[in-house]
C-alpha positions in Angstrom: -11.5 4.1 14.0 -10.8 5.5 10.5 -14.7 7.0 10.2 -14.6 8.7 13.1 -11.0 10.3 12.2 -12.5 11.1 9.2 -15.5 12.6 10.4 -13.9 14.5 13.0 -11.8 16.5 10.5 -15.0 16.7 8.3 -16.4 18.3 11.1 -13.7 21.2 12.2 -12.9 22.0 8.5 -15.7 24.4 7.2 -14.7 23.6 3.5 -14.8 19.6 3.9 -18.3 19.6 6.2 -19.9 21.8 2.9 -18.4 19.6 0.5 -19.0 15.7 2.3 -22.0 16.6 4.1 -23.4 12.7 5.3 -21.0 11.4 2.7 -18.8 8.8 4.7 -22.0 7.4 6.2 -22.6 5.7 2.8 -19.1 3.9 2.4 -18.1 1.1 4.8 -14.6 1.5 6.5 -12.5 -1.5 8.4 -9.2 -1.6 10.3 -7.4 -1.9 7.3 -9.4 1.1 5.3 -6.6 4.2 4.9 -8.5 7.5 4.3 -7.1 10.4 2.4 -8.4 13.8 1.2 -6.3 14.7 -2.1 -6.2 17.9 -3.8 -5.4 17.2 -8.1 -5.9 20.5 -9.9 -3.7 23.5 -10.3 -1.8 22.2 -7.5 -1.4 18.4 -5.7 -1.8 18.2 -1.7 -2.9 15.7 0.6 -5.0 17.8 3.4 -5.7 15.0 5.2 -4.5 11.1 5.8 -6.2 8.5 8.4 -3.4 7.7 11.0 -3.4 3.8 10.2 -0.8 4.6 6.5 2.1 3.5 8.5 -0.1 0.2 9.8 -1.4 -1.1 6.6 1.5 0.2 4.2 4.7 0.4 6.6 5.4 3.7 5.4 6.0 6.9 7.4 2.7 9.0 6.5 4.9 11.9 5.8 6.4 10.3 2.6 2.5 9.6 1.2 1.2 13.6 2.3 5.2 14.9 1.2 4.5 12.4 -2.0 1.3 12.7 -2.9 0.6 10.9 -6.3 4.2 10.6 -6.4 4.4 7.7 -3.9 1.7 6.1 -5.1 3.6 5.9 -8.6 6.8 5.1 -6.7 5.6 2.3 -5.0 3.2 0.7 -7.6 3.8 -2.7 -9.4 5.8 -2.1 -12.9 2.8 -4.6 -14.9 0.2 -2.0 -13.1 1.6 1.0 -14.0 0.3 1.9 -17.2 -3.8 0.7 -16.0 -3.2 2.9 -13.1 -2.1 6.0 -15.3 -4.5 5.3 -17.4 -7.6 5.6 -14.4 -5.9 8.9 -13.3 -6.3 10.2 -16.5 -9.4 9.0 -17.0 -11.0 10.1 -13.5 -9.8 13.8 -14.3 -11.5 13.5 -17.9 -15.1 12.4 -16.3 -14.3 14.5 -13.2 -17.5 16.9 -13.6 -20.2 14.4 -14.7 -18.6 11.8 -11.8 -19.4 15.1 -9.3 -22.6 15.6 -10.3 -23.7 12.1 -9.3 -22.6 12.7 -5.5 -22.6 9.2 -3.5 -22.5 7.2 -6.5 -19.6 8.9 -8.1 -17.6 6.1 -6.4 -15.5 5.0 -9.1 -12.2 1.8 -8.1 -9.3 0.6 -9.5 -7.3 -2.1 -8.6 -3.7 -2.2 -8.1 -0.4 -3.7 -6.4 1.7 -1.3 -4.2 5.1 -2.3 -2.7 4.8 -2.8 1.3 7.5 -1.3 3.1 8.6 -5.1 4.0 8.9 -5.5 -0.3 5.8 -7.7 -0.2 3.3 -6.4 -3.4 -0.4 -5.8 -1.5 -3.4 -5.6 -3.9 -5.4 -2.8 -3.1 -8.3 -1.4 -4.1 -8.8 2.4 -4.7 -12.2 4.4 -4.6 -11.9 7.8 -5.8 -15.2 10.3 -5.0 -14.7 13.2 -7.0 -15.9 16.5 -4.2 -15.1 18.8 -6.4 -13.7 20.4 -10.2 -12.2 23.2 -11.1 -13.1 25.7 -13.5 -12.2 23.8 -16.6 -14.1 20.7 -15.2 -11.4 18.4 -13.6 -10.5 17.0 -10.8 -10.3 19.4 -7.9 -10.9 17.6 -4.2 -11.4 14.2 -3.9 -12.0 12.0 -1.5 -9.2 8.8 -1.6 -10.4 5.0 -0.1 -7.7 2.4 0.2 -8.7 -1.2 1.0 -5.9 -4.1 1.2 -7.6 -7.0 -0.4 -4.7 -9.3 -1.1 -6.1 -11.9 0.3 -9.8 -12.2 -2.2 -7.3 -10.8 -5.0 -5.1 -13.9 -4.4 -8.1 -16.4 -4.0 -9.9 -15.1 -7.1 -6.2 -15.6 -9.0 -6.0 -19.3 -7.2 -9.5 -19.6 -8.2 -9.1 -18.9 -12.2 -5.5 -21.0 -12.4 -7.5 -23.7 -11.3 -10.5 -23.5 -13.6 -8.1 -23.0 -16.5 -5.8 -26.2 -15.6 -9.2 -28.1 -15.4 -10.8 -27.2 -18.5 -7.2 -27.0 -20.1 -7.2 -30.5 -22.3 -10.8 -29.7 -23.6 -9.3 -25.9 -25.2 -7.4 -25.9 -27.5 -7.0 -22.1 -26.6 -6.2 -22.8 -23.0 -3.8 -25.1 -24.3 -2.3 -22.6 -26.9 -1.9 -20.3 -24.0 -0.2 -22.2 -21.6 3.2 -22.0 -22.3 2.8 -17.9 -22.3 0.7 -18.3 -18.9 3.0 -20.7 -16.9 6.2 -18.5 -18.4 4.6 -15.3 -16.5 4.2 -17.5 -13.5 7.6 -18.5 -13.0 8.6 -14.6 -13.9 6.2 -13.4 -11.0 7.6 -16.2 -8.6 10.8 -15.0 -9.4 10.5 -11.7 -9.0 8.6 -11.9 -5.7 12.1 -13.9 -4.4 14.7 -11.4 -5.6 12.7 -8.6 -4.1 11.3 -10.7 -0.6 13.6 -9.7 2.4 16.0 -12.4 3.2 14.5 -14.1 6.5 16.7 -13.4 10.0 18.8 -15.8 12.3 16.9 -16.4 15.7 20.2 -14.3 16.9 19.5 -11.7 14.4 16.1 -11.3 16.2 17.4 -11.5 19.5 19.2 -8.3 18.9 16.4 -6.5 17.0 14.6 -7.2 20.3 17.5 -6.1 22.2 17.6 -2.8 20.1 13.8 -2.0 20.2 14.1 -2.1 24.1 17.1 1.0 24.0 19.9 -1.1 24.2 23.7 -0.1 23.2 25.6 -2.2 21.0 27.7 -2.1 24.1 25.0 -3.2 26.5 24.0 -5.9 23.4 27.5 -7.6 23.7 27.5 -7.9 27.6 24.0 -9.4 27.2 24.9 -12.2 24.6 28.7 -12.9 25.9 29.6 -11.6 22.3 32.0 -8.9 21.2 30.9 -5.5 20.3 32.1 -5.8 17.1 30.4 -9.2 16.1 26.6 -6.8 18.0 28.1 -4.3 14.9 28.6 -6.5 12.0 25.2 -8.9 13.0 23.7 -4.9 12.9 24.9 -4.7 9.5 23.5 -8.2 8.0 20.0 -7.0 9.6 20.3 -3.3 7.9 21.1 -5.3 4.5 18.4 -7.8 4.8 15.7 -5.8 5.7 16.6 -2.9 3.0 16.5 0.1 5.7 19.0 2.3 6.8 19.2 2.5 10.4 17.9 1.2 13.8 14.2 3.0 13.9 13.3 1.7 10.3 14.8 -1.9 11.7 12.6 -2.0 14.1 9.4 -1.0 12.9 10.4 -3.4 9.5 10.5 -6.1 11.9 7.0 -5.3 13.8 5.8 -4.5 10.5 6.6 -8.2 8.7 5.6 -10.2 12.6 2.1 -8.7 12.3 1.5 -10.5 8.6 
């Protein structure tokens, strides 16, 4: 469990355990809950990251602790960008006055950030300000990420529907809906140039095939196919999936049957 990860390297690291004390027990942690100590001022590090990054996000955790804020802006949805900048710059700004209120200095933003299948999740991100630096910003904080795609997406369903009810009785609504259903069909569109292109059931077979060890060569005596059609079906997968060779094929495919 992500507490208990988190906890246990509370616990061994000196500096942490005098910084957190009971901290964690005051925040609520699922499955899905990706822990992260963060270092922001003279210099950027991520000490610590809760094992389940590559199980919510699909990432390797090296690219997020190699990345550090980088990733994060990599990987963020282009109409999110400039809120998200704008909370950074803001949580370093408030950093000292955020410390001094300890377990309420819990402070979220909301965001999308590209799975590693190309599907956009909405997550939500707590930063706890631990500690400042001399000049009174962010120094050590504590990072909370919590996929809630699913509430984002019913709250969205939610408002679409209360506008298109109450639509003939505003003449705002109404002014607005040419502009609302416009970004609509941008979004949808955007979400199908960027979704993976779904596999052949004997595209599959050999991703199962592959995940089990198995040579092209042993793949083509298995299938009565040819070694080269094993090759070129490789190929198609590779493209499809947007990954570069057989380890990231694998876990993509995992990855997107788990959803």
């Amino acid at each position: 469990m992500v507490k208990d990860e988190l906890q246990r390297f509370i616990q061994y690291n000196e500096v942490y355990k005098n910084l957190c004390g009971d901290l964690v027990g005051n925040f609520h942690f699922n499955e899905s809950t990706v822990a992260a100590f963060t270092r922001c001022g003279t210099s950027t590090a991520t000490t610590f990251l809760s094992h389940n990054f590559t199980r919510v996000f699909g990432y390797p955790r090296k690219l997020f602790i190699e990345g550090d804020l980088q990733f994060l802006l990599k990987h963020l949805h282009p109409d999110d960008l400039a809120a998200f900048i704008l909370f950074a710059e803001t949580s370093t700004l408030n950093a000292s006055p955020w410390n001094e209120t300890k377990e309420n200095a819990v402070h979220e933003h909301c965001c999308r950030i590209k799975h590693f299948n190309g599907k956009w999740m909405w997550i939500k991100q707590k930063v706890i300000v631990l500690s400042v630096t001399p000049d009174r910003h962010i120094d050590i904080a504590l990072l909370l990420f919590d996929d809630c795609t699913d509430a984002k997406q019913a709250q969205l369903n939610q408002h679409a529907s209360l506008v298109e009810k109450n639509r003939k009785n505003s003449k705002l609504l109404d002014l607005l809906a040419p502009v609302s259903i416009a970004q609509t069909k941008r979004e949808k569109l955007r979400f199908t140039l960027e979704a993976p292109a779904s596999l052949t059931p004997r595209e599959k077979e050999i991703i199962q095939l592959v995940s089990q060890g198995a040579s092209s060569k042993e793949i083509a005596a298995k299938l009565f196919i040819s070694t080269h059609t094993v090759e070129s079906h490789r190929k198609h997968i590779l493209h499809k999936l947007r990954v570069k060779n057989a380890p990231q094929m694998v876990c993509q495919s995992v990855m997107s049957s788990v959803e």
